[in-house]
N, C-alpha and C positions, 0 to 999 in steps of 0.2 A: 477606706475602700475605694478599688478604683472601678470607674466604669469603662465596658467594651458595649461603646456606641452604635456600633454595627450591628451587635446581637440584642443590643439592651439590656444586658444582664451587669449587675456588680458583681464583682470579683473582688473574693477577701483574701490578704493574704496572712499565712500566720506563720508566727515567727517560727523559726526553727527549733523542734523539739530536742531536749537532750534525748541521746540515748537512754535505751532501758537498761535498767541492771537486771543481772542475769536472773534475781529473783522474780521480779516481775516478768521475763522473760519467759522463764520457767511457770509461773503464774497463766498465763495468757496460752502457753501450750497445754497445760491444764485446759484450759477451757476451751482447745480447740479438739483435742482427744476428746471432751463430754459431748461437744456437738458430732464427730466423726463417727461418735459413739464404737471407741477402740478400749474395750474395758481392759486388757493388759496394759497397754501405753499409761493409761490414766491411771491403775494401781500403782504400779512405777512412778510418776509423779508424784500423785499425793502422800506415798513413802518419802519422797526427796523431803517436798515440803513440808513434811512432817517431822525432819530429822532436824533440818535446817528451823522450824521454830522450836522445837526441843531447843537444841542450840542457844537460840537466843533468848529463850523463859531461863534457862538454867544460866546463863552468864549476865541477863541483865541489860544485853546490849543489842541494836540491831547491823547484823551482818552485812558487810560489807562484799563486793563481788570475790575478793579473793578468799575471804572465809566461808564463802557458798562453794569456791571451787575447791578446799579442803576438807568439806562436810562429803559432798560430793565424790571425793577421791576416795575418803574412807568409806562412803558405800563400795565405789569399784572393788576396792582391796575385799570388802565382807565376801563383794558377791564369784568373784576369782577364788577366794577361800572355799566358799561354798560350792562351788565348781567340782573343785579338786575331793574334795569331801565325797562329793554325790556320784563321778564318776568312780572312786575309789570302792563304792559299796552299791555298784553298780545300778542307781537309780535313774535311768535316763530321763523319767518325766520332771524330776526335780532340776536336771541338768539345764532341760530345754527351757523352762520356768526361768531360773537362774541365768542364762544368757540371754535369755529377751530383754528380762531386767538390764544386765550388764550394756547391753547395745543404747538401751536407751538411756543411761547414765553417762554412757561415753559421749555421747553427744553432745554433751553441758560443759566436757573438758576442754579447756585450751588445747593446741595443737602441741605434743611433747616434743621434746629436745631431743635431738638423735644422742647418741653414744659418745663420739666423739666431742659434739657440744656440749655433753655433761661433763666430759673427763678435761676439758678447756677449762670451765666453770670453776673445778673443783681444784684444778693448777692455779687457777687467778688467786682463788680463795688460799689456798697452802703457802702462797708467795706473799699474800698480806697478813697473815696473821703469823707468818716465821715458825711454821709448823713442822717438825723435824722426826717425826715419828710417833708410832701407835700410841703413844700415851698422851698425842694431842686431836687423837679422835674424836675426842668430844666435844672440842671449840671446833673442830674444823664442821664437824656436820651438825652443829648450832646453827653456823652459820648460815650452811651449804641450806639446812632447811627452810630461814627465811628469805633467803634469795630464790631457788628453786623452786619453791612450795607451788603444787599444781602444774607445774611446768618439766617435768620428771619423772619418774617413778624413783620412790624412796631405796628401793634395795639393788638399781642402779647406781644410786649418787653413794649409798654404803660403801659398793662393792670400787667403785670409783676414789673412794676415799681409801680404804682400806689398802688399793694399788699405790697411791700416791705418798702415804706413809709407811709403808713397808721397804725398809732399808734393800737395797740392792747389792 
């Protein structure tokens, strides 16, 4: 510790904390919803957190930031589904429910990839793997998915592929 003479106080310093992962992240905004006391926010959370330890009771393992941001995606995708559902049979209270939810999940996402950056992506990927048409669909978007996972929307990088092996 060092001392400032002039005040007479020690001064501690401490080392530099790693970053949080985004669970603990997520964690810590949990518990700042309970203190704001924002009871929709904090449903929305302990939903995340609750998918995300499903997750890892049922596999065994504990998740890493990228596999919270693939837990996390597949909520968006539920609560977009549920969107479309609720607006089709005209439920508006469920709608509004469902994109509070949805707003607060996006927030956990990485920043996505524009269109163009996907369709770059998925030309690198078709160039390396000597992909020559529809019937290598499924090595290409193997691969497309562990490179892009969280960083995308999946029925982008699809439709993205689907252009790039379709004969001309």
């Amino acid at each position: 510790p060092a001392r400032d003479a002039a005040a007479g106080v020690v001064l501690f310093t401490y080392p530099s904390l790693p970053t949080m992962s985004l669970k603990d992240q997520i964690t810590e905004h949990m518990k700042d919803a309970m203190r704001a006391r924002q009871a929709d926010r904090l449903s929305t959370i302990r939903m995340l957190l609750a998918a995300i330890k499903q997750r890892e009771v049922d596999e065994r393992i504990v998740l890493d930031d990228a596999a919270v941001v693939g837990v996390v995606d597949k909520l968006v995708k539920q609560r977009k589904d549920s969107i479309a559902a609720f607006q089709a049979a005209g439920r508006t209270d469920l709608v509004d429910k469902e994109s509070a939810e949805l707003a607060v999940l996006q927030g956990y996402l990485p920043q996505r990839l524009s269109t163009e950056a996907v369709t770059a992506a998925i030309a690198a990927i078709v160039a390396e793997l000597g992909a020559s048409g529809p019937g290598d669909m499924g090595k290409v978007m193997g691969l497309a998915k562990t490179r892009l996972a969280g960083q995308a929307d999946m029925a982008v990088v699809s439709a993205a592929v689907k252009a790039a092996l379709t004969p001309r």
